[in-house]
C-alpha positions in Angstrom: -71.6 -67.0 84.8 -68.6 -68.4 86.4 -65.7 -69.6 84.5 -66.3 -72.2 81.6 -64.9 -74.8 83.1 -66.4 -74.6 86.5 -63.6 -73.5 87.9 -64.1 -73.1 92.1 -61.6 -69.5 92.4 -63.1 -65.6 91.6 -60.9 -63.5 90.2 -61.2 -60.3 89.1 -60.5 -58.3 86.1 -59.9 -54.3 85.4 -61.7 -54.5 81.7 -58.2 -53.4 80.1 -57.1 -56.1 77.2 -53.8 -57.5 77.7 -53.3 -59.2 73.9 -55.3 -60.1 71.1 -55.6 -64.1 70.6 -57.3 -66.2 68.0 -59.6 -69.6 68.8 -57.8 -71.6 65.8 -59.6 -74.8 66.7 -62.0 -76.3 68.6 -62.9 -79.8 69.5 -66.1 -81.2 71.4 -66.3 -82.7 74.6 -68.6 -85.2 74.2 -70.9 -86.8 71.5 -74.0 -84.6 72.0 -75.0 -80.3 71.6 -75.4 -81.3 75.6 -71.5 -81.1 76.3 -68.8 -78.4 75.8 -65.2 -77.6 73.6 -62.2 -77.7 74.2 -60.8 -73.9 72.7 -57.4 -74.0 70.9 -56.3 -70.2 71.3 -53.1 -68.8 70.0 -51.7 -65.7 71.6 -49.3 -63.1 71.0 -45.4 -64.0 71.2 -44.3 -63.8 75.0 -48.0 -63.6 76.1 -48.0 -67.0 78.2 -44.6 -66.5 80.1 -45.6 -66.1 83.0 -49.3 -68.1 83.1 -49.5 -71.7 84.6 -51.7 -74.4 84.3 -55.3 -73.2 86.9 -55.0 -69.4 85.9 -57.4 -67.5 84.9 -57.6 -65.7 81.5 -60.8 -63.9 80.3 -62.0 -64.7 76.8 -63.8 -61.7 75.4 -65.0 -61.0 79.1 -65.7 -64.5 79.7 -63.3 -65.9 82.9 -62.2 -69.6 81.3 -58.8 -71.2 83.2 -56.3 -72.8 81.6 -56.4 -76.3 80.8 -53.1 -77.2 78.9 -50.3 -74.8 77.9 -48.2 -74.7 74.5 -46.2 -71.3 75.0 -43.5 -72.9 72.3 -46.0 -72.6 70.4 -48.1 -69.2 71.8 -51.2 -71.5 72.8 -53.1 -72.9 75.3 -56.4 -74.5 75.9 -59.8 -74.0 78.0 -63.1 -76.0 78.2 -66.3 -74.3 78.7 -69.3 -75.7 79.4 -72.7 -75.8 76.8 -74.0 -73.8 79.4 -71.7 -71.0 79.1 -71.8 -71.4 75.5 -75.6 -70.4 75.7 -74.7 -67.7 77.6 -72.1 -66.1 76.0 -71.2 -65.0 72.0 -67.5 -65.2 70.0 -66.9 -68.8 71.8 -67.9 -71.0 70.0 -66.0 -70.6 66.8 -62.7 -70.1 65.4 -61.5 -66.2 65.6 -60.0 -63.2 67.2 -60.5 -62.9 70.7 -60.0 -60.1 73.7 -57.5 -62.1 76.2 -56.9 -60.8 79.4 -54.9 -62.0 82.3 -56.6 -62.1 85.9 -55.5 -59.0 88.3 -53.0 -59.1 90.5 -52.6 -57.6 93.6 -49.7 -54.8 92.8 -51.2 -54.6 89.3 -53.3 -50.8 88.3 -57.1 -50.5 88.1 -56.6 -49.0 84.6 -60.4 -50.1 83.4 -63.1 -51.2 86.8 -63.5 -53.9 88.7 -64.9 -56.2 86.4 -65.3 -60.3 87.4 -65.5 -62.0 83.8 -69.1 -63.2 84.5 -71.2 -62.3 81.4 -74.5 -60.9 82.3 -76.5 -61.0 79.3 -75.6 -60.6 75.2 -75.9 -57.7 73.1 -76.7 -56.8 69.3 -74.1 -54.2 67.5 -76.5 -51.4 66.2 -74.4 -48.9 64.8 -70.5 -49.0 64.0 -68.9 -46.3 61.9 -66.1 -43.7 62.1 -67.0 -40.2 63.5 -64.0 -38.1 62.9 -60.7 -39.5 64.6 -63.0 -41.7 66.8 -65.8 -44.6 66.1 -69.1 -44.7 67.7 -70.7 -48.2 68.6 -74.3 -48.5 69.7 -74.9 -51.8 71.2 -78.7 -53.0 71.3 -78.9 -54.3 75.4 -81.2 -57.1 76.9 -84.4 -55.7 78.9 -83.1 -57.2 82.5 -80.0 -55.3 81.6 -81.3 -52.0 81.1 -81.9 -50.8 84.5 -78.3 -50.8 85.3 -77.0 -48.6 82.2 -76.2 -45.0 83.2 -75.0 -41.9 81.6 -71.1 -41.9 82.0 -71.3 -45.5 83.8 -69.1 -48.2 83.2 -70.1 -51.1 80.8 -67.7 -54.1 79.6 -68.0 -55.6 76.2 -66.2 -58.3 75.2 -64.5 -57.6 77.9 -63.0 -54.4 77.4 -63.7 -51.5 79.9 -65.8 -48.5 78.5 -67.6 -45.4 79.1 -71.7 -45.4 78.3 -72.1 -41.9 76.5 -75.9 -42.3 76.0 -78.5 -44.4 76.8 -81.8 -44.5 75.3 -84.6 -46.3 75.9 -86.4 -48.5 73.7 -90.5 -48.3 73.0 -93.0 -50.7 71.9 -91.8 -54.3 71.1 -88.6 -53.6 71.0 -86.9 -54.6 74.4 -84.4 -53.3 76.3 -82.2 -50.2 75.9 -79.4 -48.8 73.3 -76.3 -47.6 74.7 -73.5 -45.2 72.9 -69.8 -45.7 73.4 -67.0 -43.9 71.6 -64.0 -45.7 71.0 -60.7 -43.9 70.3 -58.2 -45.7 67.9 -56.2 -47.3 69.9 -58.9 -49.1 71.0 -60.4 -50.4 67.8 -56.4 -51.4 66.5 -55.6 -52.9 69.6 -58.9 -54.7 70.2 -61.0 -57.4 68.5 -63.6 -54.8 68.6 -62.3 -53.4 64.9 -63.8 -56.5 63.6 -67.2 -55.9 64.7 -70.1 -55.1 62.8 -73.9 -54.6 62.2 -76.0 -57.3 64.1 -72.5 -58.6 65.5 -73.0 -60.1 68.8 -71.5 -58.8 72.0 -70.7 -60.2 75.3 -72.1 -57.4 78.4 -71.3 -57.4 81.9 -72.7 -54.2 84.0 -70.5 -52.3 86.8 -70.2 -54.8 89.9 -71.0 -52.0 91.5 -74.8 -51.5 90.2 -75.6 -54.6 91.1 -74.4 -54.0 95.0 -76.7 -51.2 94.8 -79.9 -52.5 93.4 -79.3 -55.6 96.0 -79.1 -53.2 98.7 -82.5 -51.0 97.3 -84.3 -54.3 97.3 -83.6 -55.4 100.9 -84.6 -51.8 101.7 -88.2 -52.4 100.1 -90.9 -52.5 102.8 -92.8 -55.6 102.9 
């Protein structure tokens, strides 16, 4: 999914959140289901200093640019398209939001390479408090499956994290489960601390995964 907007550049993303935002409004595009919004989102004081009109921020993992800028006011705005609103979860309704600014070239690779195109949405499972850390199971699409690994890297809602199990799912149910433990400072300084049961998650799999099943498939005698 490329940005929500349409927008023509790719940049990329490292999975680490930069701020915590809120959608506190949003207005439609047109007069039918068949067009987009317009996203009202306020950030953190300071956060838009040094963002322009065209750059790219990603909303809970989706890449959206910026349409219109308030930073008097810590807000700007973003269209995204119904299409990406099919696509993706958290957009489409006022609330917190993961905000991350696009890499820069001197910046570090804290998280992976991620691109801020979602590829497929999850289902919250499981979310409680083991000791000084949570654990999150997140319920994952059947086309998704194949590319969730042990110790591989998975981003939801855009935040960079480590898979700790994966289990296969049986019978009617599709897909796979996957196990993640988040430390503290992740759930505080997150919008993933205001997940919960059945919650729905935004997933993009490592860049990398997909290179490599690309590659296995051109390998494939005819």
């Amino acid at each position: 999914m490329r940005c929500g907007n349409l927008c023509e550049n790719t940049p990329m993303f490292t999975g680490i959140i930069t701020g915590v935002g809120r959608i506190v409004a949003t207005h439609r595009l047109g007069s039918s289901l068949d067009h987009g919004l317009q996203l009202e989102i306020e950030t953190p004081a300071g956060y838009l200093d040094d963002v322009g009109l065209g750059d790219s921020i990603a909303l809970n993992g989706a890449c959206m640019t910026v349409t219109s800028l308030a930073p008097q006011n810590n807000q700007f705005s973003i269209e995204i398209s119904a299409e990406s609103l099919g696509k993706t979860s958290g957009l489409a309704e006022p609330g917190p939001i993961n905000l991350e600014k696009a890499l820069r070239a001197h910046d570090r690779l804290g998280g992976h390479i991620v691109a801020g195109h979602v590829d497929g949405v999850g289902t919250v499972s499981h979310f409680a408090q083991v000791g000084e850390s949570w654990e999150l199971r997140i319920l994952a699409p059947r086309d998704l499956a194949k590319y969730l690994a042990y110790k591989g890297s998975i981003t939801v809602n855009g935040v960079s994290l480590t898979v700790n199990r994966v289990t296969d799912l049986d019978g009617d149910t599709p897909g796979c489960e996957i196990s993640i433990n988040l430390i503290s400072h992740t759930v505080q300084n997150t919008a993933l601390g205001h997940l919960r049961v059945q919650s729905l998650v935004n997933l993009e799999i490592d860049l990398i995964a997909r290179y490599v099943e690309r590659m296995l498939q051109n390998g494939k005698t005819p």
